[in-house]
N, C-alpha and C positions, 0 to 999 in steps of 0.2 A: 942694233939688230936689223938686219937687212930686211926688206918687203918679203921675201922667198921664206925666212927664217919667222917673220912675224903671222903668213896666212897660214906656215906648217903648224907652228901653235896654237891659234886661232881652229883651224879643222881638229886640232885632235882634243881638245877640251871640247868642241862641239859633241864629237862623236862619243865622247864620257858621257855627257850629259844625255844625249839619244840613247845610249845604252842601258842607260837609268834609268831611263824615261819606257821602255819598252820592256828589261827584267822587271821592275815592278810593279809594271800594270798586268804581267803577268803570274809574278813569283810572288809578290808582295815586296814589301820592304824588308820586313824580317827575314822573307826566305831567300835573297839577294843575298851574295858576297861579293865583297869587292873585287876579288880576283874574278867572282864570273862578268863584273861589267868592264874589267879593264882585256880581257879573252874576246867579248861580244863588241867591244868597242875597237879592238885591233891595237891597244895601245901597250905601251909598258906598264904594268903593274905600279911602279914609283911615282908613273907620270899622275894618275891621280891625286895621291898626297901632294904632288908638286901645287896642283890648280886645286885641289880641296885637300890644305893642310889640316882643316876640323873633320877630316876623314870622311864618314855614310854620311854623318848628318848634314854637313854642309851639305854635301850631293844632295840630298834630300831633298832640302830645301831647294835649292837650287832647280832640280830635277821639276819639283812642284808648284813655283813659282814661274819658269820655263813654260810647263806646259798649260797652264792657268792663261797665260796668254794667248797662246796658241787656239786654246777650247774659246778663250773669247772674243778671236776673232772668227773663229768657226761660227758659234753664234752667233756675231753681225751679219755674216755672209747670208746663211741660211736664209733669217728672219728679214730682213735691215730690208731688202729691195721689193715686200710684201707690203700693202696699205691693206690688207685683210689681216689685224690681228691674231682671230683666230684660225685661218686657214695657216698661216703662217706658224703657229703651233703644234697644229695635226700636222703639218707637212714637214715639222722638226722630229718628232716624234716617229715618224713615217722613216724617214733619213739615219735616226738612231736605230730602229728594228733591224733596218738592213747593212747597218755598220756591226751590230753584232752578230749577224750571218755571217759577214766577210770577216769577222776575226775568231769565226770559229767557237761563237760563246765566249771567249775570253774576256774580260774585261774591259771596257773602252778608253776606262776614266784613271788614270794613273792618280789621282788628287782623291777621288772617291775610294780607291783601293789602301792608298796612303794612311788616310785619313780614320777609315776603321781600325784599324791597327794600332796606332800612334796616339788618338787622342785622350787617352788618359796616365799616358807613361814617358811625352816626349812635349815638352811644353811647347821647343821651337817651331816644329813640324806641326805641330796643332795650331799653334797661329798663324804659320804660314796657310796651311789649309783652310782655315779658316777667313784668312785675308782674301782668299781666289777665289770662294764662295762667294764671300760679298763683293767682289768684282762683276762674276755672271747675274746676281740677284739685283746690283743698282743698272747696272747695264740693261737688263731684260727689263726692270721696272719703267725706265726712261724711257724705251722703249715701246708699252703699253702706257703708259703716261700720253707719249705724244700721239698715244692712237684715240684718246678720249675717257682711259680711266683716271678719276681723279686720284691724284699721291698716293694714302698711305694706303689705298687699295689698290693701287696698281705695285706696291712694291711687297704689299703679302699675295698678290696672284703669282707676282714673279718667283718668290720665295718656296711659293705652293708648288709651281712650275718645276723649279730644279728640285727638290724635292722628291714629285713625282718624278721624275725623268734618271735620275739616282737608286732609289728602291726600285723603279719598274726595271733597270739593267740587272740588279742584285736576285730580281725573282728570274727574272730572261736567263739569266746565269745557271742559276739553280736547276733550271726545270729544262732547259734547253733550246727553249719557245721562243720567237719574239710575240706571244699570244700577251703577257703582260705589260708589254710595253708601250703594244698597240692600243689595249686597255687602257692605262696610264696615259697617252696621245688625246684617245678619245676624252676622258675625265679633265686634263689640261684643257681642252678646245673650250669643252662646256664649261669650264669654271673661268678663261677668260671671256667668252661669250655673255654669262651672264654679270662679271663684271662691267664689261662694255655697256650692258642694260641697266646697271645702278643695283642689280637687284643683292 
C-alpha cells in the first residue's frame, strides 16, 4: 500500500469515527443509522463495515473509547496547570456552562449520552463506558490527591465531581439554562474545598 493510499484510509476511518462521535452526542446511539454516519462522514456506506466489520457496535465502542480520551485530555488541560484545586473546579465547571451555549444545549458528552441508553441492554458499550468513567475519576482523583487530599477521599470527591458535572449537563439540557451547571460548579468547589480541610 503506497503512503498516498495508506493516509487516504487512515482520514476516512477517522472521519467514521468523528461522525459517530458527533450523531450520537446528538441523536443518541439508538437514534443513529449507519447510513446517516457514513452521509455525515463523506464516506461510502460499505467503507464502514470494511473498518467496523462488528457493524454500530464496534463504532460504538470505538466512537466511545475515542472520545473518552479526548474528554481526558481536555481535563488535564483545563485543571492540570491550577495549584488551586478548587478554583480549578469552579473554573471547569465555568468552561462546561459555556460549552453548552456554544452547542446550542445539545449534549457535550457523547460517553454520558451513550451510556444512558445502552447500559442495561449492551454489555460491551456498558463496559466500555464504564471503563472511560474510571479513566476521568482516577485521573481527577490523582489529581486532588497531589493537591493534599488523602486517597480514598480524594477519589470519591473525584467521583462526586463527574457526577455532578454529568447530571448538571442532563438538567442544563432539559431546561435550557446553564443555571444548573453553575450550581453543580459551585457544589463541586465546596465539596473539594472541604475535602482539602479534612472535613
Amino acid at each position: 500500500m503506497s503512503d498516498g493510499k495508506a493516509i487516504s484510509t487512515h482520514e476516512t476511518r477517522r472521519r467514521i469515527v468523528h461522525a459517530g462521535t458527533e450523531l450520537f452526542r446528538r441523536s443518541g446511539y439508538t437514534g443513529t443509522g449507519m447510513k446517516q454516519i457514513a452521509a455525515e462522514a463523506g464516506a461510502p456506506f460499505g467503507s464502514i463495515y470494511h473498518f467496523f466489520p462488528g457493524g454500530k457496535a464496534q463504532l460504538g465502542e470505538e466512537v466511545i473509547r475515542t472520545s473518552g480520551a479526548v474528554y481526558l485530555e481536555l481535563i488535564s488541560t483545563l485543571m492540570t496547570p491550577y495549584e488551586d484545586r478548587v478554583a480549578a473546579t469552579a473554573d471547569a465547571f465555568a468552561a462546561a456552562a459555556g460549552t453548552l451555549v456554544e452547542l446550542d444545549f445539545a449534549d457535550p458528552c457523547p460517553i454520558a449520552t451513550v451510556a444512558m441508553e445502552v447500559a442495561s441492554t449492551n454489555e460491551t458499550l456498558r463496559q466500555a463506558t464504564s471503563e472511560v468513567f474510571d479513566s476521568w475519576i482516577d485521573h481527577l482523583a490523582a489529581y486532588y490527591a497531589q493537591g493534599g487530599i488523602p486517597a480514598p477521599a480524594a477519589r470519591a470527591t473525584a467521583s462526586s465531581v463527574v457526577a455532578l458535572l454529568e447530571g448538571a449537563f442532563m438538567l442544563g439540557r432539559a431546561a435550557r439554562s446553564t443555571e444548573p451547571v453553575r450550581a453543580a460548579g459551585a457544589a463541586a468547589a465546596a465539596m473539594v474545598r472541604a475535602a482539602l480541610a479534612g472535613e
